[in-house]
C-alpha positions in Angstrom: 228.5 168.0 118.2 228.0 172.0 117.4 226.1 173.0 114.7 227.2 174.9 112.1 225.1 177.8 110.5 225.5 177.4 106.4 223.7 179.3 103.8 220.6 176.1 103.5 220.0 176.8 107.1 219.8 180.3 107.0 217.7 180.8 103.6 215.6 178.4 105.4 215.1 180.1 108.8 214.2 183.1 106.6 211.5 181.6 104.3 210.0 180.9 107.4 209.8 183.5 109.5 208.5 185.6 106.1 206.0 182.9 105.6 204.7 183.5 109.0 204.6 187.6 109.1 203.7 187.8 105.8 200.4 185.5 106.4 199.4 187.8 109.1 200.3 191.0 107.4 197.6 189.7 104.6 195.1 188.6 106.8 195.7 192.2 108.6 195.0 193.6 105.1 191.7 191.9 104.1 190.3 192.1 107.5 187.8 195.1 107.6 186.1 195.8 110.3 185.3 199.6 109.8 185.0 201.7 106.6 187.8 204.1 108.2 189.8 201.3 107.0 188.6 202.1 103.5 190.5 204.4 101.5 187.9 207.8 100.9 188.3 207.9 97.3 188.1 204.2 97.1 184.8 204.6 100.1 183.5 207.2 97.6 183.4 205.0 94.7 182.4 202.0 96.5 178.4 204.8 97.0 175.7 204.1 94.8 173.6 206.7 93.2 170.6 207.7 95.0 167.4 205.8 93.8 164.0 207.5 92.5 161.7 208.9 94.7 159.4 205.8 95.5 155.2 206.9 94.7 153.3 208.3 98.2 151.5 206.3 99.9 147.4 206.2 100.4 146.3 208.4 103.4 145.8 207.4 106.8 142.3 207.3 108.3 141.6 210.4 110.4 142.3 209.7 114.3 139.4 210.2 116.8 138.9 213.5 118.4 140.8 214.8 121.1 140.0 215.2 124.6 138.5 218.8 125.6 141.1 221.0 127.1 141.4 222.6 129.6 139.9 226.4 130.4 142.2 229.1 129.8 143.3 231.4 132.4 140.9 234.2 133.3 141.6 237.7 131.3 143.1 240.7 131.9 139.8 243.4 133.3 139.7 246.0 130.4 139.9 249.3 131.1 137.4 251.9 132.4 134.9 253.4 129.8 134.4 256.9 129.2 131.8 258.7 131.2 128.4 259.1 129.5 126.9 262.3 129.0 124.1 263.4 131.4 120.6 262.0 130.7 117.1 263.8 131.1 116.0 265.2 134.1 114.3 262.6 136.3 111.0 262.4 137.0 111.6 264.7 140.5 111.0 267.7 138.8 108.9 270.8 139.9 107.6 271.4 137.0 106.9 269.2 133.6 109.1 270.3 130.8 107.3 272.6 127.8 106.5 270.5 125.2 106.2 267.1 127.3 103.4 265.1 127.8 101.9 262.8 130.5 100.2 259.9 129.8 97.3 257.1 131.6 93.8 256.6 131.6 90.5 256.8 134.1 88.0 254.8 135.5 84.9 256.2 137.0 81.7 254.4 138.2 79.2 255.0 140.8 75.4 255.5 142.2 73.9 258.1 143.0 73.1 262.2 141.4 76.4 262.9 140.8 79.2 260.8 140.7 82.9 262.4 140.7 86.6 261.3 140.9 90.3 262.8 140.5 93.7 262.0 139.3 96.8 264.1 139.9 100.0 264.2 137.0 103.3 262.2 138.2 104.4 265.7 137.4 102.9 269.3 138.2 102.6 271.4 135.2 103.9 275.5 134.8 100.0 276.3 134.4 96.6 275.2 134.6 96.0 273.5 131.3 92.8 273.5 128.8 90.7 270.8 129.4 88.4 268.7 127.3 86.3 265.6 127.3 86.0 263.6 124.1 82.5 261.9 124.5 82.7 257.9 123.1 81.8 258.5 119.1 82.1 262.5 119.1 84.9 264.2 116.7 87.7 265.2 118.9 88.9 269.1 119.0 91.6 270.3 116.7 94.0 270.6 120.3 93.4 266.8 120.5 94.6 264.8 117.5 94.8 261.7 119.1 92.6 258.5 120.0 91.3 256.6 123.2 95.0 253.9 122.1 96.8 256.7 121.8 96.2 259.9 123.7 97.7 262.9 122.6 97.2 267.0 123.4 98.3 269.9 122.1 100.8 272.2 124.4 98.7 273.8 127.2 96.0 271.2 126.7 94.3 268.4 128.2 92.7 265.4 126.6 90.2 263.2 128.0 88.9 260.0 125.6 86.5 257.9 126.4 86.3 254.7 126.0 83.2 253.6 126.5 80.5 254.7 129.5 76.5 255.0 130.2 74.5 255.5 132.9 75.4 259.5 132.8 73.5 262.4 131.2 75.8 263.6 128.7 73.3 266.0 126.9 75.0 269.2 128.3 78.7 267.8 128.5 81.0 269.9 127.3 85.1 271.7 127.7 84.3 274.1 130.4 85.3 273.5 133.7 82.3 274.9 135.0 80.1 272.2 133.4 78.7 269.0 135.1 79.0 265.7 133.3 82.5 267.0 132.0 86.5 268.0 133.4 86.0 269.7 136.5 88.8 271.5 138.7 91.3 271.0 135.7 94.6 272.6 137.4 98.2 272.3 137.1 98.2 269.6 139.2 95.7 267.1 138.4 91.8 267.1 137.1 88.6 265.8 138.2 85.6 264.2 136.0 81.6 264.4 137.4 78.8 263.0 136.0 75.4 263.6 136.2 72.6 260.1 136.3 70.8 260.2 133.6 67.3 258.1 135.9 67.6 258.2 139.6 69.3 254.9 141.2 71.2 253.9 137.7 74.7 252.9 137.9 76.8 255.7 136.3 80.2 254.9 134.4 82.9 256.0 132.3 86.6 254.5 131.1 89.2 256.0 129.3 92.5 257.4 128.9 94.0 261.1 129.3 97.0 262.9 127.9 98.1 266.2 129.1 101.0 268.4 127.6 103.1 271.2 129.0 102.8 274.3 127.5 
């Protein structure tokens, strides 16, 4: 027997079928799996405000020390310096300057009448110089200002000062270069001191120091 399509059968058919796509159109709808489903506006509203800032918190105890590291890489050299000026003439000189002085000191001892010894300047000078012999306890000339620690001599002059001595006879001692128990042979190289024994087979001696200055 065939079927007849009437207006019950169709109504019906079509209640159905919009049952069934209308259920999944909804469930479609409410489904959200992603805000780019989300209208903006509607996204925008959906934001809260932002909150306060929340209090900070206590500080953190200080970490250990790091390791050492490791040396840098060596400099650049720096750059040349500029040449110094010329210093004083050396002490290879013929002659000691005017107005310099030479410096040291003596030691003489010996047995016998007369006892003598030498000593020669580091440097010669232009001329013979002016000796004298500052006996231990006698006033010093006016051409030597200075003292057995500290030698000095005027320019042209030579200072002898002793320290300390005996043994000698001093009685006669004196600044001429002709005189025993004095300078003798006082030249522009070097000088010479004698003594004379005071009592035959007594050990003569005399220490000191000597400054001599160019004139």
């Amino acid at each position: 027997m065939r079927r007849r399509l009437s207006y019950a059968n169709v109504t019906a058919t079509l209640a159905l079928v919009f049952a069934m796509s209308g259920g999944a159109m909804a469930a479609n709808h409410y489904l959200i799996t992603s805000t780019k489903q989300v209208s903006p506006k509607v996204l925008k509203k959906l934001v809260g405000k932002t909150g306060a800032t929340g209090a900070t918190g206590a500080t953190g105890l200080q970490g250990a020390a790091g390791k050492e590291g490791a040396a840098g890489k060596e400099g650049l050299a720096g750059k040349e310096g500029l040449k110094g000026e010329q210093g004083e003439p050396g002490p290879l000189l013929s002659t000691l300057p005017s107005g310099k002085t030479l410096k040291g000191d003596y030691d003489l001892e010996g047995v016998g009448t007369v006892i003598e010894s030498a000593w020669g300047y580091s440097i010669p000078l232009a001329s013979a110089p002016t000796a004298h012999f500052i006996e231990k306890g006698k006033a010093p000339p006016s051409q030597c200002p200075g003292t057995v620690s500290e030698p000095t001599a005027s320019p042209g002059n030579l200072c002898v000062y002793e320290a300390q001595g005996g043994g000698a006879n001093r009685t006669n001692a004196g600044v001429s270069n002709t005189e025993k128990d004095n300078i003798e042979n006082a030249n522009r190289f070097g000088f010479g001191i004698t003594m004379i024994q005071s009592a035959s087979g007594s050990n003569a001696w005399s220490e000191g120091t000597w400054a001599v200055t160019a004139p």
